[in-house]
N, C-alpha and C positions, 0 to 999 in steps of 0.2 A: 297155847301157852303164852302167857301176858311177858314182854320185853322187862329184865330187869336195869333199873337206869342207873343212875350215882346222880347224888346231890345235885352235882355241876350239872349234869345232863337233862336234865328236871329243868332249873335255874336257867338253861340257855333257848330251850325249846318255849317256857312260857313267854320269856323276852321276844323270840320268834314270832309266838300268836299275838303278843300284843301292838306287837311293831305292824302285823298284818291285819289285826284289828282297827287300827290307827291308817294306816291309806283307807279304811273304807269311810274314814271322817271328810275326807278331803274333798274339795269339788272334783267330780267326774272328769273331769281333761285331762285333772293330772293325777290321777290313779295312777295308773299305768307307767309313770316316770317312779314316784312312791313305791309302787312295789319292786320296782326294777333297783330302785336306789336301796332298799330293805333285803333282796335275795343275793345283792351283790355284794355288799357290805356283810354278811352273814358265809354267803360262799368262799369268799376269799381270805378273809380272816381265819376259818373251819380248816384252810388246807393250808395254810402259814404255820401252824401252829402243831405241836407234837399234843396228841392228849394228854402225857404224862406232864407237863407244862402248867404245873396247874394254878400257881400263882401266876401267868402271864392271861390266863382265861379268867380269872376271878377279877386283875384288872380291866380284862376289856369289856366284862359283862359291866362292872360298874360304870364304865366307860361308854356302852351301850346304854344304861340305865338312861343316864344322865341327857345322851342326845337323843334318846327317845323321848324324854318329857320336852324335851327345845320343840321337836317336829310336832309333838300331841298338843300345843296350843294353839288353840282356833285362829289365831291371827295368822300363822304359819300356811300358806296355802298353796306353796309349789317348792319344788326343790330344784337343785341344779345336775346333773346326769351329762359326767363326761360322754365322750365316742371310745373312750376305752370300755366306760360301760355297755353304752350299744353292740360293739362288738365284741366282748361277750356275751353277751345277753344274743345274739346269731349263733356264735359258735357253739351256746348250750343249746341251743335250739335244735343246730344243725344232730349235733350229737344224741339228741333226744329222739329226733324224728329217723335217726339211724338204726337207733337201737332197740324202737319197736320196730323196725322194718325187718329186722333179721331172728 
């Protein structure tokens, strides 16, 4: 049985593919900052936020729109990636590798 979505839901998931479409434009070194800077920015935003919120998500998809076309021009070729990102980007990890363990 196929997932039913809602408009928003559709609208934030294709921004998702294209943002993850977009690191694979980048030079190879910094992929991996790129994707980190695209799952964390999408993670934390996701659990700030109540779903019923839907004006505050329709502005940060626009809001998303807009620095995604900033990152998707070819001149753009690295980004900048706090140690607050690193360290989550560990703690999901840690938690990921927990929870197939069990």
């Amino acid at each position: 049985m196929a997932i039913q979505r809602s408009g928003l839901q559709k609208e934030i998931l294709a921004l998702y593919r294209r943002a993850l479409r977009m690191v694979r434009t980048k030079p190879p070194p910094t992929q991996e900052k790129f994707r980190l800077f695209v799952r964390y920015a999408f993670k934390t935003q996701a659990t700030a936020l109540s779903p019923r919120d839907v004006s505050a998500i329709e502005h940060l998809l626009r809001k998303g729109r807009r620095q995604l076309e900033t990152y998707e021009d070819s001149q753009v070729r690295d980004c900048w990636v706090s140690k607050e990102m690193y360290e989550w980007n560990e703690r999901d990890r840690r938690r990921a590798q927990q929870h197939s363990a069990s």
